[in-house]
MMTF fields as JSON, N, C-alpha, C and O atoms, coordinates in Angstrom:
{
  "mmtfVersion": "1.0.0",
  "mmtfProducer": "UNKNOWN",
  "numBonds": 311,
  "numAtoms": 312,
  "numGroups": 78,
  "numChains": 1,
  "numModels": 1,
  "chainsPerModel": [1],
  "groupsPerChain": [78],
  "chainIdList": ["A"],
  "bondAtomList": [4, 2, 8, 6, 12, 10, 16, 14, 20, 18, 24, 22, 28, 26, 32, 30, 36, 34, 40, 38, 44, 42, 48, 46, 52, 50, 56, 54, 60, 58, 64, 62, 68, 66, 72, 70, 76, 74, 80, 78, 84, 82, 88, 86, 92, 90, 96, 94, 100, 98, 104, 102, 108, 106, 112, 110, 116, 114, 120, 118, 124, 122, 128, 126, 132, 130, 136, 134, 140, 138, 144, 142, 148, 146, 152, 150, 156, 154, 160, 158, 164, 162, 168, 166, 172, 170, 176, 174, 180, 178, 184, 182, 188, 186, 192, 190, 196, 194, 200, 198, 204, 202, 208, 206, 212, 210, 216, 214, 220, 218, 224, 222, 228, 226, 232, 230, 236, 234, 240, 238, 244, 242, 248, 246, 252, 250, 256, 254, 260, 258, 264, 262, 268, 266, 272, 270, 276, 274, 280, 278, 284, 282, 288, 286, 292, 290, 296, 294, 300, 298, 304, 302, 308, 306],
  "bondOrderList": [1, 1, 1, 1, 1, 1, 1, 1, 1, 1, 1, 1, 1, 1, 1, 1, 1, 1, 1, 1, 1, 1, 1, 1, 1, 1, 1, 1, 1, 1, 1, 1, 1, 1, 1, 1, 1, 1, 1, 1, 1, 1, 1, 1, 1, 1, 1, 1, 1, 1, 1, 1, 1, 1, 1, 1, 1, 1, 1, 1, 1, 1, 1, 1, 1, 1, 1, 1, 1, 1, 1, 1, 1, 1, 1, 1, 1],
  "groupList": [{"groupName": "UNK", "atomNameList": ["N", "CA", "C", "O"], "elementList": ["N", "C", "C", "O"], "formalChargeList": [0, 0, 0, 0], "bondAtomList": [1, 0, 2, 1, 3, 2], "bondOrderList": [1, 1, 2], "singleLetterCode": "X", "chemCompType": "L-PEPTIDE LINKING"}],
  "groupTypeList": [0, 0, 0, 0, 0, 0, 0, 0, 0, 0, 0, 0, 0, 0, 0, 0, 0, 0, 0, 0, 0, 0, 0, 0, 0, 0, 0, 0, 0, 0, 0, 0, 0, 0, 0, 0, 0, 0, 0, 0, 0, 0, 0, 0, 0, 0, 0, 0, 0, 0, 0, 0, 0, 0, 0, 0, 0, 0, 0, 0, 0, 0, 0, 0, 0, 0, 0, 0, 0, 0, 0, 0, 0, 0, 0, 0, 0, 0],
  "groupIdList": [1, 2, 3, 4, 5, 6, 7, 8, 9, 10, 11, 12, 13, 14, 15, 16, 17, 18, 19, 20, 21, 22, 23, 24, 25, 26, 27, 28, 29, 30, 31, 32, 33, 34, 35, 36, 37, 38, 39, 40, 41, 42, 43, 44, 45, 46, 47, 48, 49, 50, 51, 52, 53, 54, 55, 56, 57, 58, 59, 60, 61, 62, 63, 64, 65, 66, 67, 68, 69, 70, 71, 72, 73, 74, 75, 76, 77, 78],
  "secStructList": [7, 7, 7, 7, 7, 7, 7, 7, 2, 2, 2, 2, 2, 2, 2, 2, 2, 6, 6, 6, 6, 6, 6, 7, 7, 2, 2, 2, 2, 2, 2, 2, 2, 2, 2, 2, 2, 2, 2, 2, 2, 1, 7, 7, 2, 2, 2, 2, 2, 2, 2, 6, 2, 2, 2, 2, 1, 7, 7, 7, 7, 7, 2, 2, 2, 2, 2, 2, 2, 2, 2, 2, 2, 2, 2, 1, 7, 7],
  "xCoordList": [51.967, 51.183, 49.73, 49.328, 49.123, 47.318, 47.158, 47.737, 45.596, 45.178, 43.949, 43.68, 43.307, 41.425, 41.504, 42.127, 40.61, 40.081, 38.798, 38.777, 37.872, 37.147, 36.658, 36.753, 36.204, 35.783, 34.69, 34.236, 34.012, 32.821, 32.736, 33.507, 31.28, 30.711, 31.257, 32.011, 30.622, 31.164, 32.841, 33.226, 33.569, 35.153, 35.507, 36.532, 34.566, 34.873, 34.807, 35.69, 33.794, 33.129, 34.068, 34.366, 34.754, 35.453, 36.784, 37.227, 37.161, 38.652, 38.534, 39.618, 37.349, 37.159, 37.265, 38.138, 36.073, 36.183, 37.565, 37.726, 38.427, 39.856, 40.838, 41.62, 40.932, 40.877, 41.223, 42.253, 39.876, 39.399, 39.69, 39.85, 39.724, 40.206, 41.677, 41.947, 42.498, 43.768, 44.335, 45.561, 43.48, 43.931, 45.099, 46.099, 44.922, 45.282, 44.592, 43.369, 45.553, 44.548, 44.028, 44.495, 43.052, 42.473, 43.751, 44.242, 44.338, 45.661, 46.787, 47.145, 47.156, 47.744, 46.931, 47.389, 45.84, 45.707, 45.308, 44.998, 45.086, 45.115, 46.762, 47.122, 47.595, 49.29, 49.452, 49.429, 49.561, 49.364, 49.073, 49.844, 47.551, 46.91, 47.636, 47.346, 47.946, 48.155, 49.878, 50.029, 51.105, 51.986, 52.348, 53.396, 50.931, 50.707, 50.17, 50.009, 49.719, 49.01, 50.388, 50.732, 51.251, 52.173, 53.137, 53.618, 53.46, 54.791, 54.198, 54.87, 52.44, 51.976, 51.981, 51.862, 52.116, 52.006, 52.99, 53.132, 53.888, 54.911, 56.022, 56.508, 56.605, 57.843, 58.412, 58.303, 59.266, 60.199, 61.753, 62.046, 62.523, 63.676, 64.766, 65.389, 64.6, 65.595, 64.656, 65.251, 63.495, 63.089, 62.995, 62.809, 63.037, 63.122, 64.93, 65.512, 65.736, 66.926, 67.432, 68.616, 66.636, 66.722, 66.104, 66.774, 65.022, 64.487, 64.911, 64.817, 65.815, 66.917, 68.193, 68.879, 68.4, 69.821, 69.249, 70.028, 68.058, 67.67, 67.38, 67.569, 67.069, 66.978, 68.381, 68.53, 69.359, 70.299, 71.032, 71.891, 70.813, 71.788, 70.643, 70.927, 69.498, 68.646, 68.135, 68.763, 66.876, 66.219, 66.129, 65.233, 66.99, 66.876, 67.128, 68.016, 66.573, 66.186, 67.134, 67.22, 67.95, 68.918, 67.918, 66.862, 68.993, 68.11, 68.597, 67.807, 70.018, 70.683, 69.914, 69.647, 69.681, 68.848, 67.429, 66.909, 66.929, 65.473, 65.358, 64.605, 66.493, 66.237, 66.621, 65.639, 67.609, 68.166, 67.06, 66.762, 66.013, 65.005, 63.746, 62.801, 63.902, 62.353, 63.346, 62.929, 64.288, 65.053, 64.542, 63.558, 64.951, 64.659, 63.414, 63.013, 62.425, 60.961, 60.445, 59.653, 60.758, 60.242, 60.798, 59.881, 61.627, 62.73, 61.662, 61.561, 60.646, 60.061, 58.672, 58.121, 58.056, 56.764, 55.938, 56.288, 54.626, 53.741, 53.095, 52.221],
  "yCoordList": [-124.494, -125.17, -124.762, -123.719, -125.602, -125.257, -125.498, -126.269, -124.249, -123.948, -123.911, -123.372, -124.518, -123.723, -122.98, -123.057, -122.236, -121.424, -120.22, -119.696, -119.992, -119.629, -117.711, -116.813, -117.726, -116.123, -115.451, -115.557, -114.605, -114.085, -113.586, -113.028, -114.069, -114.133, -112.896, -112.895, -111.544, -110.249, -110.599, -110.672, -110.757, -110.116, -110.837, -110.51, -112.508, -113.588, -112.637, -112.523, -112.09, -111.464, -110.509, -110.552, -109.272, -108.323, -108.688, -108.428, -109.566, -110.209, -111.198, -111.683, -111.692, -112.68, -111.073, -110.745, -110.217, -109.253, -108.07, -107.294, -108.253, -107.725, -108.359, -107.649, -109.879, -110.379, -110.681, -110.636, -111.016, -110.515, -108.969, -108.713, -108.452, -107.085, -106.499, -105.803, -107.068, -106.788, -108.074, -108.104, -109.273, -110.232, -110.948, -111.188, -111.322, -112.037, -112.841, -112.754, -114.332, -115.071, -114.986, -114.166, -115.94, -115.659, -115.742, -114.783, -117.007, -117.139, -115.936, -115.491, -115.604, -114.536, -113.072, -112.353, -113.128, -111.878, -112.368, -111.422, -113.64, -113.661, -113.809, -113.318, -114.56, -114.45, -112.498, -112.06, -111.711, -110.72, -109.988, -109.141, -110.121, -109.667, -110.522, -110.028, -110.95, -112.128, -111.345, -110.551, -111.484, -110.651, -109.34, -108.966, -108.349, -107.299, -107.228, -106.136, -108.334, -108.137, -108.461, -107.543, -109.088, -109.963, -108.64, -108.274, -107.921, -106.995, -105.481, -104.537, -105.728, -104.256, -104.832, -103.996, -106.349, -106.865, -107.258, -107.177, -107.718, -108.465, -107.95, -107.091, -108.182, -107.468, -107.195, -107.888, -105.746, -105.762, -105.602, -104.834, -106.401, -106.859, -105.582, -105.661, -104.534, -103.12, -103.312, -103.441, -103.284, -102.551, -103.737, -103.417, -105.226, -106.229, -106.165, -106.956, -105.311, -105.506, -104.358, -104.288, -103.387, -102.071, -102.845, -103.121, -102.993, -103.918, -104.046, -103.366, -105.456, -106.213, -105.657, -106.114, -104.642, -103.27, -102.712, -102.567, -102.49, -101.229, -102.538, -102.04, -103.732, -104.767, -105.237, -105.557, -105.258, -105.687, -104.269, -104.685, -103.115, -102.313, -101.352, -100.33, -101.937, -100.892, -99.737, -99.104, -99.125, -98.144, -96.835, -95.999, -96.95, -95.526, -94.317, -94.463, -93.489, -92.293, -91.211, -91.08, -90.347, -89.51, -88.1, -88.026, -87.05, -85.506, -85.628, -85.684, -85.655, -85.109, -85.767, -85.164, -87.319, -88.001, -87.383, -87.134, -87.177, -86.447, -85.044, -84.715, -84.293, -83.02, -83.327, -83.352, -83.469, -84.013, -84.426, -83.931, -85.539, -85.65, -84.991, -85.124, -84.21, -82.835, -81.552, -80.537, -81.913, -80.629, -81.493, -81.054, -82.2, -82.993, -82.927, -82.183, -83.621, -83.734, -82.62, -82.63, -81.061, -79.869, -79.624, -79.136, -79.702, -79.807, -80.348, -79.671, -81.635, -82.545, -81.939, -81.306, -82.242, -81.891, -82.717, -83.704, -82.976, -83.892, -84.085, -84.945],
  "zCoordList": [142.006, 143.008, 142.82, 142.304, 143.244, 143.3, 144.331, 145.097, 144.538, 146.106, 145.4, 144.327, 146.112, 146.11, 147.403, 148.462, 146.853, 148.062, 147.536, 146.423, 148.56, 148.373, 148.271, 149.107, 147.027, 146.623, 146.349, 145.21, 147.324, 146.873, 145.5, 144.718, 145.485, 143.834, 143.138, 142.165, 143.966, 143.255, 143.137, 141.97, 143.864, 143.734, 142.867, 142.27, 142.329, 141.507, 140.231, 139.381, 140.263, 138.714, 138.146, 136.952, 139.301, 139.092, 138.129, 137.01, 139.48, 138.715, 137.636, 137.31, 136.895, 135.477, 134.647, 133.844, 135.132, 133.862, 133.66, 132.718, 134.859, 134.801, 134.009, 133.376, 133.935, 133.436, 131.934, 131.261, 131.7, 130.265, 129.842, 128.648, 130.334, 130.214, 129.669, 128.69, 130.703, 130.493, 129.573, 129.457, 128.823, 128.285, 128.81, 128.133, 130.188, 131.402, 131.58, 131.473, 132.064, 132.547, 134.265, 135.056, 134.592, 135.907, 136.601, 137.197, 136.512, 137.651, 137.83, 138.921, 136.849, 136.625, 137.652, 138.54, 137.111, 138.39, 139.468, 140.192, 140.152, 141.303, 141.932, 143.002, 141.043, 141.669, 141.731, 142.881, 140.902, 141.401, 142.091, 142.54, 142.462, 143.371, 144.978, 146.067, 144.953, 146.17, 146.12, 147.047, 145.191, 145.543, 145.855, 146.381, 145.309, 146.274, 147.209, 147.755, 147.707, 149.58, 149.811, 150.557, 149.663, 150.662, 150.541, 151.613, 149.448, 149.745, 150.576, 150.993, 150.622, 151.337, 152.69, 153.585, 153.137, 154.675, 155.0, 156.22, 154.431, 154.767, 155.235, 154.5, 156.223, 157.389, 156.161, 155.149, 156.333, 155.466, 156.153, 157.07, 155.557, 155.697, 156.62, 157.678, 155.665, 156.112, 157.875, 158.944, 157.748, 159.396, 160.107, 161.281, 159.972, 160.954, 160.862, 161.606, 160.034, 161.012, 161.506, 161.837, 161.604, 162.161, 163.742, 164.737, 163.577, 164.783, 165.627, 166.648, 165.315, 165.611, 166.127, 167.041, 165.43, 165.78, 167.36, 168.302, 167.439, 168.482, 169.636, 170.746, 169.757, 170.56, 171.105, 172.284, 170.214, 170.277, 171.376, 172.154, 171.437, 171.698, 172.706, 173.329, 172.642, 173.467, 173.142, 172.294, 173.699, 172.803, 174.044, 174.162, 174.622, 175.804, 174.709, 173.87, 174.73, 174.335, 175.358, 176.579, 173.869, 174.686, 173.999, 173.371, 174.558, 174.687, 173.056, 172.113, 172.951, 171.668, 170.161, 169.122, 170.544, 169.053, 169.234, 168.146, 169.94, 170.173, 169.336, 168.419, 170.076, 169.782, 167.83, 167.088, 167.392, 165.985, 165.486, 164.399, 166.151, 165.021, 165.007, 164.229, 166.064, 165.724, 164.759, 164.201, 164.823, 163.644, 162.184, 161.589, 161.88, 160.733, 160.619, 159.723, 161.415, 160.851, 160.565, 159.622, 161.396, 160.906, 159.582, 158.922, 159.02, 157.531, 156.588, 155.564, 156.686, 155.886, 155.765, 156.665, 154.327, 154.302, 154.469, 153.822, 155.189, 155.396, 154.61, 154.725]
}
């Protein structure tokens, strides 16, 4: 499919000489570039049905899953 759409001059220039660079064509790194915005924004599947699980069954907060997940997160390194 074709889209126009519009690109400042610099980000135009960056991605011709990326481009040319990686001996890619333009379309090619803009489908790229465009399928990494969408998989860094885009709902992901596991947590819209985790979501969906905690909607479905309610999200009241007990002592026992509370306390269980400050044991765990102290376990993990930041």
């Amino acid at each position: 499919m074709k889209v126009a759409v519009s690109i400042p001059d610099p980000i135009f220039a960056e991605a011709e000489a990326l481009a040319k660079q990686s001996g890619s064509s333009r379309s090619e790194i803009y489908r790229r570039a465009l399928s990494e915005f969408i998989s860094r924004h885009a709902a992901d599947p596991v947590t819209r049905a985790m979501d969906e699980a905690v909607d479905a069954v309610g999200a009241q907060a007990n002592e026992f899953g509370a306390e269980a997940g400050r044991r765990v997160l102290k376990r993990v390194e930041w």
